[in-house]
C-alpha positions as CSV (number, residue, x, y, z in Angstrom):
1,X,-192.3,-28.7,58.7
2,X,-189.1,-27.1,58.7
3,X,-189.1,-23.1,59.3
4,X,-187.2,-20.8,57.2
5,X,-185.6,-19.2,59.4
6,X,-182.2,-18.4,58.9
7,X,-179.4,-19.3,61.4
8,X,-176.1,-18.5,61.5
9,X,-173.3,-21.0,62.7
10,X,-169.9,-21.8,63.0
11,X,-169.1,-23.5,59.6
12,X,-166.1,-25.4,58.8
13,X,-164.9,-26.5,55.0
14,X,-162.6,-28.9,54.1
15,X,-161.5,-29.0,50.8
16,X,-157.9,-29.5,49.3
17,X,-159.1,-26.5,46.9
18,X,-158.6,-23.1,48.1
19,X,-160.9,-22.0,45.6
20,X,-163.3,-24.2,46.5
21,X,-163.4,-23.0,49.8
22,X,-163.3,-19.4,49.5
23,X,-166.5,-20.3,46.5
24,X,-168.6,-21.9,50.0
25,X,-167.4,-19.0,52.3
26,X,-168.8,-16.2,49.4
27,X,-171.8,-18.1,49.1
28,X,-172.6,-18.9,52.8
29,X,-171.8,-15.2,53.5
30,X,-174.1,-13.8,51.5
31,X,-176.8,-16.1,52.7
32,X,-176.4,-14.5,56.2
33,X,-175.6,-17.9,57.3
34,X,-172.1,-17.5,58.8
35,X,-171.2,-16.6,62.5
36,X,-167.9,-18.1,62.3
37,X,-165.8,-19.5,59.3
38,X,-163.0,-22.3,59.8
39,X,-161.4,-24.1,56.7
40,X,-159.0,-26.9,56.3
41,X,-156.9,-28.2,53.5
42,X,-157.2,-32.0,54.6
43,X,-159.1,-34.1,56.4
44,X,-156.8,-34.4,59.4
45,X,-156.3,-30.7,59.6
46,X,-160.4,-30.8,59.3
47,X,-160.1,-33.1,62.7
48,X,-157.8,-30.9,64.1
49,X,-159.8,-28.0,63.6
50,X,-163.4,-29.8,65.1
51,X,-161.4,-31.0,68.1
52,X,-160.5,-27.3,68.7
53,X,-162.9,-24.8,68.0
54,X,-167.0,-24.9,68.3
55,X,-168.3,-25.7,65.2
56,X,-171.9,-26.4,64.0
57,X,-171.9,-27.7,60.6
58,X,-169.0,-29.1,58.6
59,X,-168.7,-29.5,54.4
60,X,-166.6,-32.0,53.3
61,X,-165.1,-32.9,50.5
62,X,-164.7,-36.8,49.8
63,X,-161.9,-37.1,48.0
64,X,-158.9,-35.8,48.8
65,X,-155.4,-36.6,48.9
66,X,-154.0,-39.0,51.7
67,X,-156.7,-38.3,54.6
68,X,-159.6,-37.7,53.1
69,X,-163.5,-37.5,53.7
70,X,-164.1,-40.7,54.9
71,X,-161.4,-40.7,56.8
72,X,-163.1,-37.2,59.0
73,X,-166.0,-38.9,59.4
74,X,-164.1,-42.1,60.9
75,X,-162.0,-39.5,62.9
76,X,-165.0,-38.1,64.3
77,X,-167.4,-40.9,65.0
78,X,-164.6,-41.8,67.7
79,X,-165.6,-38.6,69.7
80,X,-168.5,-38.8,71.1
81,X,-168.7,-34.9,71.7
82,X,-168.7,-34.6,67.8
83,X,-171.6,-36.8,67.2
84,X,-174.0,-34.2,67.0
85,X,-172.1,-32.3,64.6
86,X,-173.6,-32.4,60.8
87,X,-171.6,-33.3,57.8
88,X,-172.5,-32.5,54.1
89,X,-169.9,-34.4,52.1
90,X,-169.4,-32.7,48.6
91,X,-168.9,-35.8,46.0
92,X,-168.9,-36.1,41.9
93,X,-171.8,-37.6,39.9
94,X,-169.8,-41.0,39.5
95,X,-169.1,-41.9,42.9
96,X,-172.4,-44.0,44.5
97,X,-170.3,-45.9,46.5
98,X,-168.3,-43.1,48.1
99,X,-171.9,-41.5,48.9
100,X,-173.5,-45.0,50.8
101,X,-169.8,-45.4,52.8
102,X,-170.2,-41.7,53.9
103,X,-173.7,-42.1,54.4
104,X,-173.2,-45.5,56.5
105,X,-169.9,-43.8,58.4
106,X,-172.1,-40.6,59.4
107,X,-172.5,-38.0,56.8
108,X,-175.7,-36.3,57.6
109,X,-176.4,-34.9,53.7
110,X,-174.2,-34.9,50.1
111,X,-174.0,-32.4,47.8
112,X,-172.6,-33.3,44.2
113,X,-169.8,-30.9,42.8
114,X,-170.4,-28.7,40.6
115,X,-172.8,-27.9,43.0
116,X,-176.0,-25.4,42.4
117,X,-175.5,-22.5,45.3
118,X,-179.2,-22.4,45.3
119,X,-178.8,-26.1,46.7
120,X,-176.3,-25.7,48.6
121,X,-178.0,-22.6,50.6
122,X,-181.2,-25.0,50.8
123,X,-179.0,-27.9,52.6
124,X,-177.2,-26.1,54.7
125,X,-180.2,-24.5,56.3
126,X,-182.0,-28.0,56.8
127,X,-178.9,-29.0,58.6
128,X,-178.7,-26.4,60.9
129,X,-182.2,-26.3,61.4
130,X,-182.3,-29.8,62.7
131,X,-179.2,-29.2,64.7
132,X,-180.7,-26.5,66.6
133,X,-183.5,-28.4,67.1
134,X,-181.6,-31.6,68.1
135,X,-179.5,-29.2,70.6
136,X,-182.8,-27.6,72.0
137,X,-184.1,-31.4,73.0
138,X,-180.4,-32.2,74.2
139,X,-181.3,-29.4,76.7
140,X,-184.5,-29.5,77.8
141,X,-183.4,-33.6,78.5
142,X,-180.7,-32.3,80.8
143,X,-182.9,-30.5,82.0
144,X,-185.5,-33.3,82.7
145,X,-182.7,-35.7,84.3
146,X,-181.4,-32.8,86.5
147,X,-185.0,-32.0,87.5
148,X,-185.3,-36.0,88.3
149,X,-182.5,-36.1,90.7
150,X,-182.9,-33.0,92.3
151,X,-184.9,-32.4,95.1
152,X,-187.7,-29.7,95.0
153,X,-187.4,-27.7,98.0
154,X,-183.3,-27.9,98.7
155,X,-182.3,-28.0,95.1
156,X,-179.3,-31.0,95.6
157,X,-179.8,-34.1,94.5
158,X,-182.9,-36.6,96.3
159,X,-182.1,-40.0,97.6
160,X,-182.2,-41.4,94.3
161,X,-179.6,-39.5,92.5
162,X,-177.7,-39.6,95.6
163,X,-177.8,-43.5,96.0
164,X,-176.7,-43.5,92.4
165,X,-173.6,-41.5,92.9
166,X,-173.1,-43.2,96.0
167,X,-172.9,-46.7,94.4
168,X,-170.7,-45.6,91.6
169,X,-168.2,-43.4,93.8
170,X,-167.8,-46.1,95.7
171,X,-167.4,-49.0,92.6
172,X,-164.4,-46.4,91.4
173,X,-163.0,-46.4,95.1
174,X,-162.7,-49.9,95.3
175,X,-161.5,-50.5,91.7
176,X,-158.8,-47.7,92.4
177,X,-158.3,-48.0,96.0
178,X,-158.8,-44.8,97.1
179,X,-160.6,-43.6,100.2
180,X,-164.3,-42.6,100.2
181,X,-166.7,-41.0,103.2
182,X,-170.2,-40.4,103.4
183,X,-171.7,-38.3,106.4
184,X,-175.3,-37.8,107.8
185,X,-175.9,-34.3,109.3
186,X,-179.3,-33.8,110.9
187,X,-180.6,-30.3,112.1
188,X,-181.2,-30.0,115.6
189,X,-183.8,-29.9,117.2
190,X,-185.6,-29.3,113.6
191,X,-189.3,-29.7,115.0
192,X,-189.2,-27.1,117.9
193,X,-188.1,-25.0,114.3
194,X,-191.1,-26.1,112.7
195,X,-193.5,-25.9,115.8
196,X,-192.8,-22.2,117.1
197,X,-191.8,-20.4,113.7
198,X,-194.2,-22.5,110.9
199,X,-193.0,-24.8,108.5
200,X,-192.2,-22.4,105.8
201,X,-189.5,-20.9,108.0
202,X,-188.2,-24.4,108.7
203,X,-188.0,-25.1,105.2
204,X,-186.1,-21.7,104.6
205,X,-183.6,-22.9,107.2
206,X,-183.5,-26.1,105.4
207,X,-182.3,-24.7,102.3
208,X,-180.2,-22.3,103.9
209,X,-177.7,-25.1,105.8
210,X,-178.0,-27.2,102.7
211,X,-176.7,-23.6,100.5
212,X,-174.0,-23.2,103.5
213,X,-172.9,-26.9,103.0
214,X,-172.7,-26.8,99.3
215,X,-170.5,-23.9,99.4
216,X,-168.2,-25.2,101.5
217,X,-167.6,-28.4,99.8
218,X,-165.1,-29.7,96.8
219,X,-166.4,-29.6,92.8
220,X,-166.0,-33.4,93.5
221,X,-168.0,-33.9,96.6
222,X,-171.8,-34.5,96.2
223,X,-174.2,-33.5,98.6
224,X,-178.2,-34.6,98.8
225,X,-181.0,-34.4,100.6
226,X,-181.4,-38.4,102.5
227,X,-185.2,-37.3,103.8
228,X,-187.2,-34.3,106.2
229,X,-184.1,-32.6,107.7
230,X,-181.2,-35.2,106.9
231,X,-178.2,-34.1,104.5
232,X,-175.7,-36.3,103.5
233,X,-172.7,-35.7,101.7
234,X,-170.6,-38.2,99.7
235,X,-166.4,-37.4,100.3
236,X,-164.2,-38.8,97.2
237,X,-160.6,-39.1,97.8
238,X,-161.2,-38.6,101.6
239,X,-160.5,-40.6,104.4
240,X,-162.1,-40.9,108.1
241,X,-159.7,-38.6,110.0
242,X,-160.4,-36.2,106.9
243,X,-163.9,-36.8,106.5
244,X,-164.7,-35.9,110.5
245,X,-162.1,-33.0,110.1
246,X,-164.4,-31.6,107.2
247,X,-167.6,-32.2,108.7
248,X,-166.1,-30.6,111.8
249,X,-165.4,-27.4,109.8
250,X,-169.4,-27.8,108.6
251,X,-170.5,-28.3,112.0
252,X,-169.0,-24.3,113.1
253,X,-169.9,-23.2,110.1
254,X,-173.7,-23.6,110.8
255,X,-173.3,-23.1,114.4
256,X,-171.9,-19.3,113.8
257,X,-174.7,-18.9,110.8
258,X,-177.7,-16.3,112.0
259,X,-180.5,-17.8,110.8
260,X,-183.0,-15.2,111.0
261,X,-187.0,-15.0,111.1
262,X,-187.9,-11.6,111.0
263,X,-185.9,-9.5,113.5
264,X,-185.3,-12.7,115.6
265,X,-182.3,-14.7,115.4
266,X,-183.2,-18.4,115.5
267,X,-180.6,-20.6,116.6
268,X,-179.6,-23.7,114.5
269,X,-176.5,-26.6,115.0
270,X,-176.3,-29.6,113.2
271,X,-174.9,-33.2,114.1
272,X,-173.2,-35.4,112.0
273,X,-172.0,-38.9,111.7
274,X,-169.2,-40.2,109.7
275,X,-168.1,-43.4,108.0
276,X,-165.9,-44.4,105.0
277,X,-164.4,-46.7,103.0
278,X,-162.1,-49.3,103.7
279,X,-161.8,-47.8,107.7
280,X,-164.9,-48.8,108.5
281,X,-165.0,-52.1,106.9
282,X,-167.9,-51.0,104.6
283,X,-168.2,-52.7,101.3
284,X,-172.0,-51.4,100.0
285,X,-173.3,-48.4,100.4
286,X,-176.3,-49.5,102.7
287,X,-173.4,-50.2,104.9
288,X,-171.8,-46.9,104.5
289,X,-175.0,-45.1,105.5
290,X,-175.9,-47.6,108.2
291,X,-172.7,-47.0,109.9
292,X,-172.9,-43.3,109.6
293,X,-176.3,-43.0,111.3
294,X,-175.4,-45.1,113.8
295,X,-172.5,-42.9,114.5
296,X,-175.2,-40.0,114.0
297,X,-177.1,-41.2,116.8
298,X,-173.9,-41.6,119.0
299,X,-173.5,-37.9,118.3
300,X,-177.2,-36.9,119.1
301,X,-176.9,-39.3,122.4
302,X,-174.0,-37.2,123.4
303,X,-176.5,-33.4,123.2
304,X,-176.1,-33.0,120.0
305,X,-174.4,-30.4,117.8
306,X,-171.1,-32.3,117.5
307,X,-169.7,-35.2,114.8
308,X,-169.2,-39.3,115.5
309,X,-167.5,-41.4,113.3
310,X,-167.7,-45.0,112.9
């Protein structure tokens, strides 16, 4: 059952009537249900306004002159921002047809003019209720499919969500043909970390490196956790020479952290290994990460704390 509860919102009215429209805005007011009041004269201008400002309910009118109701709601249904957004069409006694075509075309409720204000209070409040409970579940799912490709302990995305954005960075690089690199960093010497100072101290370096790493990368670039002390990170728009110059820059950065345990400094460098797309002749991303570990190896072979590409 719906609550009573009353919510306020950002309501828009379009309605070739000014006195139409002022009549909603008196009645909405005193039903402590506006936050934020937009009005339109037409349909189009309706659009215009919903395109621009945040609005949660709209009322309107289906017949008006040149671009009218059913025209919005044929506007809107092409934005799929705006899907979400409730519509109470205000139609006359006569008009069935215009009610099923507004219905079918994404009206949410209709309210028949002259309308009761009693009735129009009623619906307006079912709307928003289920909006704001439609916009609760539209949050805690973002929250669910952030939660699912996110890892636990280092908070960036698991091997999953990382595969995922791997495959389609690189289906976008190819189509475009733009560069892409994908580097494996691995934390040196991680188990003497674990062994003398206790796991929970390695982890808190973990999440440290992968903090320092994701503060020193692009809005665009996406970095993940591959597995135990791996981090990878996925370069759009970057090429090999780049891609090693960056990692490079990561490299120091860790190196020149103090990672401390107490009073005691515990020292920490990473090594990393590099590969991209089209230089190293990788066309799927199990090659991609293939040819960066190997190059991760070449750069643990060599005493680690430095960066191989392939």
């Amino acid at each position: 059952m719906l609550s009573n509860r009353v919510f306020k919102a950002n309501i828009l009215v379009i309605d070739d009537s000014e006195t139409i429209r002022k009549k909603i805005k008196t009645i909405l007011e005193a039903a402590g249900l506006l936050e934020c009041w937009f009005e339109a004269g037409s349909g189009l201008e309706g659009f215009r306004v919903l395109m621009d400002k945040k609005v949660d309910l709209v009322v309107c009118d289906m017949v008006m002159p040149e671009f009218d109701g059913l025209k919005f709601l044929i506007s809107k249904a092409t934005r799929s921002e705006l899907h979400d957004i409730p519509v109470i069409i205000l139609t006359t006694e006569g008009e069935v047809s215009s009610k099923i075509r507004a219905l079918e075309h994404g009206a949410s409720d209709y309210l028949l003019k002259p309308f009761d204000e009693g009735e129009l209070i009623a619906r307006v409040k079912v709307q928003l209720k289920i909006k704001s409970l439609q916009d609760e579940l539209n949050r805690k799912n973002a929250e669910l499919n952030e939660l699912a490709g996110t890892d636990d302990l280092t908070r960036v995305y698991n091997r999953r969500a990382f595969l995922q954005a791997c495959s389609n960075e690189l289906s976008h690089s190819k189509r475009y043909k733009q560069a892409l690199s994908l580097a494996i960093f691995d934390l040196d010497h991680f188990k003497r970390i674990n062994d003398q100072y206790g796991h929970l101290t390695g982890d808190s370096v973990l999440v440290r490196t992968a903090e320092l790493i994701r503060g020193a990368i692009r809005a665009c670039d996406v970095i993940g956790r591959y597995g135990g002390d791996e981090l990878v990170l996925l370069l759009p728009h970057t090429d090999l020479a780049s891609g090693v110059s960056f990692a490079e820059r990561i490299r120091k950065r860790i190196e020149s952290t103090n990672f401390m345990e107490g009073e005691t400094q515990i020292p920490l460098t990473i090594s990393g290994g590099l590969s991209s797309y089209p230089e190293s002749e990788c066309a799927s991303v199990e090659e991609l990460l293939r040819k960066a570990d190997q190059a991760l190896y070449r750069a643990k072979s060599k005493g680690r704390n430095c960066t191989e590409s392939a």
